[in-house]
Each structure stands twice: as structure tokens, then as C-alpha cells.
C-alpha positions as CSV (number, residue, x, y, z in Angstrom):
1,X,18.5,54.7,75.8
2,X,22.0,53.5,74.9
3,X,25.2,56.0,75.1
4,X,27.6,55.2,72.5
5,X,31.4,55.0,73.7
6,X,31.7,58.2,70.5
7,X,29.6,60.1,73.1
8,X,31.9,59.1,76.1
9,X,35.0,60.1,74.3
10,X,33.2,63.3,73.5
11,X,31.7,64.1,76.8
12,X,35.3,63.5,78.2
13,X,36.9,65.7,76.0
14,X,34.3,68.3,76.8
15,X,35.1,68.0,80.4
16,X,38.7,68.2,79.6
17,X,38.7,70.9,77.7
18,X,36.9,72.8,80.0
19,X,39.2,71.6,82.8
20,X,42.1,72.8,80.8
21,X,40.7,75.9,79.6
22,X,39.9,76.9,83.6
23,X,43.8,76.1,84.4
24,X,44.7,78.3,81.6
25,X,42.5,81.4,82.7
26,X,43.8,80.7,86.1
27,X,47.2,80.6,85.4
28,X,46.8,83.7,83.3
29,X,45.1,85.6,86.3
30,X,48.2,84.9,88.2
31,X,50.8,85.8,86.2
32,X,48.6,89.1,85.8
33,X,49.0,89.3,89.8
34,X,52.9,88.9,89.6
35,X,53.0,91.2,86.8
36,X,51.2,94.2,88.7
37,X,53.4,93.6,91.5
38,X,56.1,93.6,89.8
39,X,55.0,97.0,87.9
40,X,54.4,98.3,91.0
41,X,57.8,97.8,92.8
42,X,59.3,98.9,89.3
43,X,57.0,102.2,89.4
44,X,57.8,102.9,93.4
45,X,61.8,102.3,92.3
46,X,61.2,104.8,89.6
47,X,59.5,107.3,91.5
48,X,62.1,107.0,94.4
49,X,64.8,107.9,91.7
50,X,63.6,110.6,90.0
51,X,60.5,112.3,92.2
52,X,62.3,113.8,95.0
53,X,64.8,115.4,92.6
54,X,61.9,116.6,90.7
55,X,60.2,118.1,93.7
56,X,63.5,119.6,95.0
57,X,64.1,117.1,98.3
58,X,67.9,117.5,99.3
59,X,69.4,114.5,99.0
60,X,70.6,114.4,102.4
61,X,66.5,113.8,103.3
62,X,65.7,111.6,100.7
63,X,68.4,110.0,98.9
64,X,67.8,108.4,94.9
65,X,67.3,104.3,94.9
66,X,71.0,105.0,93.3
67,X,72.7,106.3,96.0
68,X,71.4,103.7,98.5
69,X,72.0,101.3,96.4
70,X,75.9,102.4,96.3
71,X,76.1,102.6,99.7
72,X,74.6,99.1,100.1
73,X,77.8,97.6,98.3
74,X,79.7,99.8,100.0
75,X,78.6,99.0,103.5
76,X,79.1,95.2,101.9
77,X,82.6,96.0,101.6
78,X,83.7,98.0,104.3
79,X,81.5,98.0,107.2
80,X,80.5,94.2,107.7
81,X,77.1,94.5,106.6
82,X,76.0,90.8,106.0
83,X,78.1,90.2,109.5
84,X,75.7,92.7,111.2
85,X,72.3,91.5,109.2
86,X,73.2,88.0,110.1
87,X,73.7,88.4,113.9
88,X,70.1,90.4,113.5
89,X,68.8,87.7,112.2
90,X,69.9,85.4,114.6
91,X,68.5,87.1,117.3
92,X,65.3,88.1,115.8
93,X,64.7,84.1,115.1
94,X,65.8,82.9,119.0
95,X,64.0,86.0,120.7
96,X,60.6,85.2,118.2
97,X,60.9,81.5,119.1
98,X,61.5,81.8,123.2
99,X,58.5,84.8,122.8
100,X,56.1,82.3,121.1
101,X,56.6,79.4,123.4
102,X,56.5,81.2,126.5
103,X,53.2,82.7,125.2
104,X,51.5,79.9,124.0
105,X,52.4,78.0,127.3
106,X,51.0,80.9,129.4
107,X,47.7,81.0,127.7
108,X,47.1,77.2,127.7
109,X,47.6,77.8,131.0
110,X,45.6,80.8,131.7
111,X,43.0,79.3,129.3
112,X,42.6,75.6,130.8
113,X,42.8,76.7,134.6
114,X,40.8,80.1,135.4
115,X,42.4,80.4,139.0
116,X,45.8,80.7,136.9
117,X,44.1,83.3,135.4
118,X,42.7,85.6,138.3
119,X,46.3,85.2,140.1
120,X,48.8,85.5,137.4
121,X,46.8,88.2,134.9
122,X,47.4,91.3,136.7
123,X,50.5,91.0,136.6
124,X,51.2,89.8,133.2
125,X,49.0,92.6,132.1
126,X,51.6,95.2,134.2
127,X,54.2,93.8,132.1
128,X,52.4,94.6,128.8
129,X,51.5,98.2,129.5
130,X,55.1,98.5,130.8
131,X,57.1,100.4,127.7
132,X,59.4,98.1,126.2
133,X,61.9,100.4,125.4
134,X,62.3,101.0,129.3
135,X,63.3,97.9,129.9
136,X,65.8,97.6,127.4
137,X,68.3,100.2,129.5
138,X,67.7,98.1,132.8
139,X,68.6,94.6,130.5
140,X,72.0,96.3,129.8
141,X,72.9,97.1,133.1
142,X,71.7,93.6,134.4
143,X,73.8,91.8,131.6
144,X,75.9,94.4,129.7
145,X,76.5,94.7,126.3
146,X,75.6,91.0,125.5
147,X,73.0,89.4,122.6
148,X,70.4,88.7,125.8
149,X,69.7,92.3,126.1
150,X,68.1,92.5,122.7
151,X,66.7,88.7,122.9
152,X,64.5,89.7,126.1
153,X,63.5,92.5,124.7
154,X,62.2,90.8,121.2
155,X,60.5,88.1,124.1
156,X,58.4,90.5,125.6
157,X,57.0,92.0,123.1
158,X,56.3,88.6,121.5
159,X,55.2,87.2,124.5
160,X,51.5,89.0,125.1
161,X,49.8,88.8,121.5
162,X,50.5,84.7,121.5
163,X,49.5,84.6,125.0
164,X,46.3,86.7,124.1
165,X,45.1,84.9,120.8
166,X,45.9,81.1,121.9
167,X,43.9,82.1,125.6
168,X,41.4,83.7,123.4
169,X,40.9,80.6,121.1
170,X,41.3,78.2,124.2
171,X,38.1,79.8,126.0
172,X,36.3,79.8,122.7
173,X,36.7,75.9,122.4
174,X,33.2,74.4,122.4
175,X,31.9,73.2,125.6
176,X,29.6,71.1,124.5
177,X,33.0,68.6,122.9
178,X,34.6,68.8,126.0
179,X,31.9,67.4,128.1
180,X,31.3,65.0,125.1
181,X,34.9,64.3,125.8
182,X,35.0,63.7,129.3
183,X,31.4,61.4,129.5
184,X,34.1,59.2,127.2
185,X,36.4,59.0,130.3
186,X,38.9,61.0,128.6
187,X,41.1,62.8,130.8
188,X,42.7,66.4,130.7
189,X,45.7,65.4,128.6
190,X,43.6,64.0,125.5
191,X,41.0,66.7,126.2
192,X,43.9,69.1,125.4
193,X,45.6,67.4,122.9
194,X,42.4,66.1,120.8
195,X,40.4,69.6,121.1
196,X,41.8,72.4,122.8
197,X,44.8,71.9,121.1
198,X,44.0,71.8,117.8
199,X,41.2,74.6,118.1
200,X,43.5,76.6,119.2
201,X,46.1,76.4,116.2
202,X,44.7,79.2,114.0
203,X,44.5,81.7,116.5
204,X,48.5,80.8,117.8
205,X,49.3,81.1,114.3
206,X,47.4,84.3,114.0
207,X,49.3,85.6,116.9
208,X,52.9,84.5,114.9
209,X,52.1,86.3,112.5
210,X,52.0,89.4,114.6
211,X,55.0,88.2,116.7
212,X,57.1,87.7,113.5
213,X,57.2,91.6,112.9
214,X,57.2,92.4,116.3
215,X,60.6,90.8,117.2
216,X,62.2,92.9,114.8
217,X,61.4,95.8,116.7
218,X,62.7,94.4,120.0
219,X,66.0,93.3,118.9
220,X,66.0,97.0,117.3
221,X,65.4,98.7,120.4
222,X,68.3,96.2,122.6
223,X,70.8,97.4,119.6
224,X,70.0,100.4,120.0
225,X,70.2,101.0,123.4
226,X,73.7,99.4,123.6
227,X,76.2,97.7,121.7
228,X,78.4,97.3,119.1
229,X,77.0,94.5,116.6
230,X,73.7,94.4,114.4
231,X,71.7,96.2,112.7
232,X,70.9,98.6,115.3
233,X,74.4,99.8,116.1
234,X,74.8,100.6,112.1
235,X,71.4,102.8,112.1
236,X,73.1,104.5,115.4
237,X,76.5,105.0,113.4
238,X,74.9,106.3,110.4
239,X,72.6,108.2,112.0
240,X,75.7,110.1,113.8
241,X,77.2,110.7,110.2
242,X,74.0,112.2,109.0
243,X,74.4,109.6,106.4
244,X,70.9,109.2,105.1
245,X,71.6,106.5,102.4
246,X,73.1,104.1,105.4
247,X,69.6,104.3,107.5
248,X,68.0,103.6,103.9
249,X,69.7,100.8,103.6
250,X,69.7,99.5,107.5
251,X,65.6,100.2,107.4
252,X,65.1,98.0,104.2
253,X,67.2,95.1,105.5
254,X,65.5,95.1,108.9
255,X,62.1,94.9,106.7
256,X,63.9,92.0,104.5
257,X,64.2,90.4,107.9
258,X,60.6,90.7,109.2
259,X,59.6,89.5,105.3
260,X,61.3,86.5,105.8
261,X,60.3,85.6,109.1
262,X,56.9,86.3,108.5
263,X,56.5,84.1,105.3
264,X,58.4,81.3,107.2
265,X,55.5,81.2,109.7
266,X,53.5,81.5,106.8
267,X,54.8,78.1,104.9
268,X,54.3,76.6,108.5
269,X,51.1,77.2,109.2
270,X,49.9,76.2,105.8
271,X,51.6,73.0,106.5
272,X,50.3,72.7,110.1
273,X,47.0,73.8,108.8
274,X,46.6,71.7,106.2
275,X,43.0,70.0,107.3
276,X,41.3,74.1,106.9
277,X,39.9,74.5,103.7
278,X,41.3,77.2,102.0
279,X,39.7,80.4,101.2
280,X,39.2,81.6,98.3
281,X,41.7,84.0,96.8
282,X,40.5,87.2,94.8
């Protein structure tokens, strides 16, 4: 049976169109996506306006969009605002950075070598159940009213979820490939860097994820506690003026913060990542 180069054209066409026709549905399905999301934030603004007037919320409890929005560009102006969100930036990034490498190094460690583990996990386990905040009074009195303060604090609580998911994925590594690995005569350091390592690389990722938001809550607490720069000080300030738009607007920049830092491990990870196959999205 002989195929004509009519039915060849036709056949490609056929394929083409439907190729085209699938990119088209697809890229119709995602502008739906951006469009509900952006309905939604419009419909949350709107309802932040206009509901707690309607159900009679004083202002001073919850303040309209408007009113935060004014003091936003006021704070802009007068009180340093992009000073004080950069410098909480700054530390959130150094105290999320020394948190993850500390952690993944302490659970390669725990994870390769289990004596590690049985002398060095009680203790790093007292130092999880420890409060955080508690520290953050003894960090001031150790090294005043510094940035380190707020960066040790953002490190410990960054510290145990990255320690827990890379030791976690470390002891789930396949057995079987290691001792594959080693009846090749390969030695600890390509073991690690040709299985453990890469097995491991979801789960550290996971626990960045987790990390990214978490740092914004210790840098929080140091400014807080003491101190006259970031974010933290300003919630204290306005807090003391009973000026609800200012934590409204301190509260949404912190979370602007943890957005960006989390997406930023995000584009990482899918570059780091880039041998997974992709789930599908729905």
C-alpha cells in the first residue's frame, strides 16, 4: 500500500493542528488561573475596604485597605520604611542561609555516621524544644543591640527542619546502591556525592521551603526583643501608638518578605531539580 506525500502533508497538518489547538486550551486554562487569582485578591481588597465598615468594626481594630495604604506612603516618607524593610531583608536572607547550611551539614552528618547520631542528638533535640523566643533576651545581653541577635535567632529555628528532612532522606537512601557502590571500590566521598547526595536534594529542598518562612519569624522575634532598626522595631513603635494601620502595613511587608524568599528557593530548586519529572499541575 503506497501513502501519497498529499496524505503526509495532511496527516502533519492533523497533528499540527491538534498540537496547536492543545497549546491554545492550555494557555486558556492559565490565563483562567491568573484571572481567578487576580479576582480573588481584587474581591479580598474590596471586602477589606468596605466590610468592616459595614459590620460596624472601629477602625482603630480593623482599618480600610485605604487607610493602610496612606500610611504606607507615609511611613515611606517619614519613618524610613524601605530603610527598615531592607535591613529585614538582609538579615532574614544571611540568618536563612547560615540556618540551612548548618542543617544540612549536621544531618549528612547524623545521617552518614550513626555514632554521630546517638552522641550529638540529645542534645540537638534540647535545643529544638528550647523556646526560641527565650533565647533571643539571652542573645542581647551576650552581644547587645547588634544585627547577630536577630541572625541567631532566624538560625535556630532554620537549623532543625533542614537537619531533620536531609537526615531523614539520607537514611532513606537505598542500601542496596550503596553496597552496589562500594563492590565498585568506590569510597565514602563518591558514595556521598553520586547517591546520598543527590537523593537527598528533594527532601533539603523540602526543608527550605519550610526554613524560608521560618526565618522571618526569627529575625521578628531578635527585633523585637531589642533594637532600634527593622521591621520589628516599627511593629513595637506602632504598636505603642495604638496605630493599627502601621502594624497593617509592617505585617504585609514582613509576608512580602517570606513571599520572596520562598519563591527564590522555589526558582532554585526547579533549577537544581531539573532531572525530576514534573508533576502534573491541576
Amino acid at each position: 500500500m503506497s501513502v501519497s506525500s498529499s496524505d503526509l502533508t495532511d496527516t502533519g497538518a492533523g497533528v499540527s493542528t491538534s498540537g496547536g489547538w492543545a497549546e491554545r486550551l492550555w494557555a486558556t486554562f492559565t490565563s483562567l488561573k491568573v484571572a481567578g487569582s487576580l479576582g480573588l485578591a481584587v474581591l479580598i481588597l474590596a471586602g477589606w475596604e468596605w466590610l468592616p465598615g459595614l459590620l460596624g468594626i472601629p477602625v482603630f481594630i480593623i482599618p480600610p485597605a485605604s487607610d493602610v495604604w496612606a500610611e504606607f506612603l507615609w511611613m515611606i516618607d517619614r519613618s524610613a520604611l524601605l530603610y527598615h524593610t531592607f535591613i529585614t531583608f538582609m538579615l532574614v536572607v544571611v540568618g536563612f542561609v547560615i540556618g540551612c547550611l548548618l542543617g544540612a551539614a549536621g544531618g549528612y552528618l547524623l545521617g552518614i555516621s550513626r555514632n554521630a547520631e546517638i552522641v550529638l542528638s540529645p542534645y540537638i533535640l534540647a535545643l529544638q524544644i528550647a523556646p526560641k523566643v527565650a533565647f533571643a533576651p539571652l542573645f542581647v545581653l551576650w552581644f547587645g543591640y547588634t544585627f547577630t541577635p536577630k541572625i541567631l535567632v532566624a538560625v535556630l529555628i532554620v537549623f532543625f527542619p533542614v537537619l531533620i528532612n536531609v537526615l531523614g532522606a539520607v537514611r532513606a537512601v537505598d542500601q542496596q546502591q550503596v553496597d552496589l557502590a562500594r563492590s565498585f571500590k568506590a569510597n565514602r566521598l563518591q558514595i556521598f556525592s553520586k547517591i546520598e547526595l543527590p537523593a537527598s536534594m528533594p527532601a533539603f529542598f523540602a526543608g527550605l521551603r519550610i526554613g524560608s518562612t521560618l526565618a522571618v519569624i526569627g529575625v521578628v522575634v531578635g527585633e523585637l526583643v531589642g533594637g532600634n532598626t527593622g521591621l520589628g522595631y516599627l511593629l513595637t513603635f506602632a504598636q505603642g501608638q495604638a496605630n493599627t494601620p502601621a502594624v497593617f502595613v509592617t505585617i504585609s511587608l514582613l509576608t512580602l518578605i517570606g513571599i520572596i524568599v520562598y519563591l527564590a528557593v522555589v526558582v532554585v530548586e526547579g533549577r537544581v531539580l531539573r532531572y525530576m519529572n514534573r508533576r502534573p499541575e491541576f
